[in-house]
C-alpha positions, 0 to 999 in steps of 0.5 A, a space after each residue: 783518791 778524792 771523792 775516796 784493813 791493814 797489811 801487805 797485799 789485801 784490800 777488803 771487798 764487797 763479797 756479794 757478786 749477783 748470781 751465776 748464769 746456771 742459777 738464774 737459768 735464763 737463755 742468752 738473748 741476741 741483743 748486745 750485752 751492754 753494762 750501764 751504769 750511772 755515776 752521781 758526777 762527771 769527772 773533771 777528766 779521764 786522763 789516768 796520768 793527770 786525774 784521779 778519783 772516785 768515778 775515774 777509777 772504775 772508769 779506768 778499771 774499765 779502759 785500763 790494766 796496770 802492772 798487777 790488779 786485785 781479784 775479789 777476794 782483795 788479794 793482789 793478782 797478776 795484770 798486764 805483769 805476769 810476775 815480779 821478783 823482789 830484792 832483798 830489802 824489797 827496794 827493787 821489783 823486777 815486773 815480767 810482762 806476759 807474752 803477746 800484749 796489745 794496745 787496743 788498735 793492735 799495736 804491741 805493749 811494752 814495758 817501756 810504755 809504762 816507763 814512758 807513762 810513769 816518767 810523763 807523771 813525774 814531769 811537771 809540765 804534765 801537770 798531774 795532780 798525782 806527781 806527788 804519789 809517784 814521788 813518793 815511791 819512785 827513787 829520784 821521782 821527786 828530783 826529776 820533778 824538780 829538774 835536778 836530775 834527768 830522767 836516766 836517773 829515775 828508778 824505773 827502767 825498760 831493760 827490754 820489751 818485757 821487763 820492767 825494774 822499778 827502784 823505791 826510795 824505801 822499803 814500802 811494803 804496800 807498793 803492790 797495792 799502790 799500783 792499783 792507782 789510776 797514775 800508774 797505768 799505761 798510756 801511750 805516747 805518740 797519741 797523747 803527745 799528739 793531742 795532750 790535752 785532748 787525746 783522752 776525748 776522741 775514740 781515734 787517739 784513745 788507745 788503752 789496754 784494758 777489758 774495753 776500749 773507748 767509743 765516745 764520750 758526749 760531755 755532761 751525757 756519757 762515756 760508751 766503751 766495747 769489748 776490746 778485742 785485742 786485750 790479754 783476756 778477752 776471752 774471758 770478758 763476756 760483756 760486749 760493751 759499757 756505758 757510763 751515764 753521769 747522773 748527777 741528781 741521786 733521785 733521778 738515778 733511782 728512777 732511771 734505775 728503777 725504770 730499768 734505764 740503767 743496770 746499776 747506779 754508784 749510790 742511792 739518795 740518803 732518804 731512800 736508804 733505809 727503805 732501799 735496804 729493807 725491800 730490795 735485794 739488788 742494793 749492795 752495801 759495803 765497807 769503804 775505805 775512806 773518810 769523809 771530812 770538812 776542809 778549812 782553808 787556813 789562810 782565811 781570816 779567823 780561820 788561819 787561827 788554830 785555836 778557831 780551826 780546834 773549836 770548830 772541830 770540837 763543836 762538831 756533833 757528828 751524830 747529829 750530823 749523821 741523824 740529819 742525813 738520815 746516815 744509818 751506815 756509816 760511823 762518826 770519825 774521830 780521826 782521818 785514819 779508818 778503824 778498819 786499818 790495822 799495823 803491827 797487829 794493832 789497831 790504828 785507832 785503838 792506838 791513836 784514840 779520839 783526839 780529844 774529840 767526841 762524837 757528840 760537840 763538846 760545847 764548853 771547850 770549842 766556846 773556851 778555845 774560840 773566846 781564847 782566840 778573840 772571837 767570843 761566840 763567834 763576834 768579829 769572825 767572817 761569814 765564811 763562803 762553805 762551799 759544796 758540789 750543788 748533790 751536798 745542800 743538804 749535808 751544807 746546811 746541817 753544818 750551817 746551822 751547826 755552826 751557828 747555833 754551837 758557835 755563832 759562826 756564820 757561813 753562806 753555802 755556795 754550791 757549784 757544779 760537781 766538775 768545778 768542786 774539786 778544782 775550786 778547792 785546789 785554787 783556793 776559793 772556799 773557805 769551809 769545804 767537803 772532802 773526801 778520800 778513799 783510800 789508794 792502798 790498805 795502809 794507814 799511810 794513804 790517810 796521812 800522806 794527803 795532809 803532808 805540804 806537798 800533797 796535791 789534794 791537801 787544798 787547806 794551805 795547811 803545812 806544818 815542819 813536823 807532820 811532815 817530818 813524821 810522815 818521812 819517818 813513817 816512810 822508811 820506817 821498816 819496824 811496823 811497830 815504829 812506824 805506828 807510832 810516828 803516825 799516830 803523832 803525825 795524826 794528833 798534830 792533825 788533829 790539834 791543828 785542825 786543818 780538817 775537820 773528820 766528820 764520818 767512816 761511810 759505807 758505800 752503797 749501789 745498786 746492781 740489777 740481779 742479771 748482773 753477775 761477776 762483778 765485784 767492789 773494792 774497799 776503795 769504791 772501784 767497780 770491776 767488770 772485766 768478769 761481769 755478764 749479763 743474763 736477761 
């Protein structure tokens, strides 16, 4: 997902949950028992089917169950499936729905709302930005796409009100953990297809089937939820509300966080950090799975040259960068693929390697490459537009000058509102942009798939024959020994052609209030709640 450990079945967690009720010892008092939590930016949009990200996936954790979820230990668990059998060459999984289940105006859940809900992703008219990601697993999604098959011929099939069979176009063995992604949740589809674009905004029509269920959302404001009576579990969610309140300022969600106007906050200001760590006990900081890097858009003059692209990604000092930001928790990033992430008992970038890149610039070769390419320090080139959300001016400005004063490339930061950053990137109005992607599953895949052509949020113009073919390769590829190899060629064609630019591997930091207990936070920045309480 935008933004934002290997194997089949695990996704690392943040382990420190606050403390239980028996040892904090407080009595319940009568007032609702209500999670606020701030977000540093609003979501471009909460449909599951259509938006993904950051902020969306605990949003959606909150509203929402798929087929499986994961506990806090990262291990794959039961959801709104309470089993599933696997065929032989684990192409086929056949998903056993648990007795009695709810949409949250008490309406019965079947299986085939999620074949409704997978099909509506898959049909271009939905326009999802995660068509692509069903493709991917789905047998003939890509073809029904593409109108070249109907949907009869899709691999997922209610056989009745509790079964649901799902056909792969390969033997992925991560496919558990792909479901974990927002576009794979129910929706259902008299409301959406009464109101499709609006269905998700009115407490009316959204209908979910998770912990909460929807009570307003006030744009630029908040998203307020309340327990949902008629979800599997209620019994067992202790919560009888959320609010998530959109902050867009860090330094203001410190403050609302201190004054105790919110709970918890889904980051803190960088310059804070440091005093954060060392003086309270309520910041919670973790091991993401994501990446952080610049886009390049290489249909921009100057930057349609690879040689241009490569010198830029070889001048880059990521240390400096990181000291600029006062970034004491995360690493320089040598490559897209996370060091966490291991396949055939093997890490991947132990195996792929630096790239022939440096955590410090490599000053004499990026000003080699660029006199190459015609442009000796940076003469004739553009000033480019380096585009940013308005909470990255400062992190803009490192790169700024760091371009200039490595290779005489000039640039002008624009800013734009948090909600337009994303889709201005999709359209093409940048040139030099920040990127970040948190991982969908455990699995060096989901770090390579977004740069293929037809991935939705690859937004650089970038698409190269042979990646592609690689990533298609590693796809089916059962030999995990194998498919290691086609990816880390797949990731120094990236890394040659330099369509991005790898900056830094972030840890994740919120702050909880310590009368919060039983949540946890995934690897991929999803906050759970389901099992959350309040004790003050």
């Amino acid at each position: 997902n935008d933004n934002q450990v290997a194997g089949t079945g695990e996704v690392t967690v943040e382990k420190t949950t606050g403390k239980t009720e028996a040892e904090t010892g407080s009595t319940e008092p009568a007032k609702d028992k209500v999670f606020r939590y701030a977000f540093l930016d609003e979501p471009p949009g909460i449909d599951p089917g259509i938006s993904q990200g950051g902020t969306q996936s605990t949003i959606y954790a909150a509203l929402f169950e798929g087929l499986v979820t994961v506990d806090e230990e990262g291990n794959i668990v039961p959801g709104v499936a309470k089993s599933w059998d696997v065929n032989g060459d684990k192409t086929e999984y056949t998903f056993h729905l648990r007795d009695g289940l709810k949409w949250s105006d008490g309406k019965p859940l079947t299986a085939k709302d999620f074949e409704y809900s997978w099909l509506r992703v898959l049909n271009p008219e939905t326009a999802s930005t995660y068509s692509w990601f069903v493709e991917m697993f789905i047998k003939n999604g890509t073809a029904y796409n593409k109108g070249e098959v109907d949907a009869s011929q899709v691999g997922v099939k209610a056989v009745d009100e509790k079964t649901l069979v799902v056909t792969l176009n390969m033997p992925a063995s991560y496919f558990l953990q792909a479901l974990l992604a927002g576009c794979w949740l129910p929706v259902r589809q008299d409301v959406v297809e009464a109101d499709p674009e609006k269905w998700c905004f009115n407490a009316d029509t959204f209908i979910s089937n998770g912990p909460f269920k929807f009570t307003e959302y006030k744009i630029g404001s908040h998203i307020s939820a309340v327990k949902n009576e008629h979800y599997w579990n209620a019994e067992n969610v202790k919560l009888d509300g959320v609010r998530f309140n959109f902050i867009t300022d860090p330094n203001t969600a410190l403050s609302a966080f201190e004054a105790g106007d919110v709970d918890g906050i889904a980051g803190v200001p960088e310059t804070e950090f440091v005093n954060l760590v060392s003086g309270s006990n309520e910041i919670h900081v973790y091991d993401k799975l994501s990446f952080n890097f610049l886009r390049l858009n290489t249909t921009t003059p100057g930057l349609d040259n690879v040689k241009v692209r490569r010198a830029i990604n070889l001048a880059f000092d990521r240390k400096a960068y990181l000291d600029g930001l006062g970034n004491i928790t995360s690493t320089p990033a040598l490559g897209s693929v996370p060091s966490s992430l291991t396949l055939a008992g093997k890490g991947f970038r132990d195996v792929a390697g630096d790239n022939g890149l440096s955590a410090t610039a490599k000053l004499e070769e990026a000003r080699s490459l660029l006199a190459e390419a015609g442009y000796p320090d940076g003469k004739g080139l553009p000033t480019y537009r380096l585009h940013c959300a308005q909470s990255a001016v400062k992190s803009a400005e490192i790169v700024q000058q760091m371009l200039l004063s490595n290779l005489g490339i000039k640039t002008e930061i624009k800013p734009v509102d948090s909600k337009l950053n994303f889709p201005m990137m999709v359209e093409g109005q940048y040139d030099i942009a920040f990127g970040g992607w948190g991982g969908d599953y455990t699995h060096p895949m989901t770090f390579l798939e977004l740069f293929t052509s037809t991935a939705y949020d690859n937004c650089t113009r970038w698409a190269n024959k042979e990646y592609d073919t690689l990533i298609e390769q590693a796809r089916f590829e059962t030999d995990e020994a194998k498919a290691l190899d086609l990816m880390v060629q797949a990731e120094h064609i990236l890394m040659e052609e330099s369509p991005i630019v790898p900056l830094l591997f972030p840890s994740g930091a919120v702050m909880i209030k310590d009368y919060v207990d039983g949540w946890f936070i995934s690897a991929s920045s999803v906050l759970y709640l389901k099992n959350a309480s309040i004790s003050q």
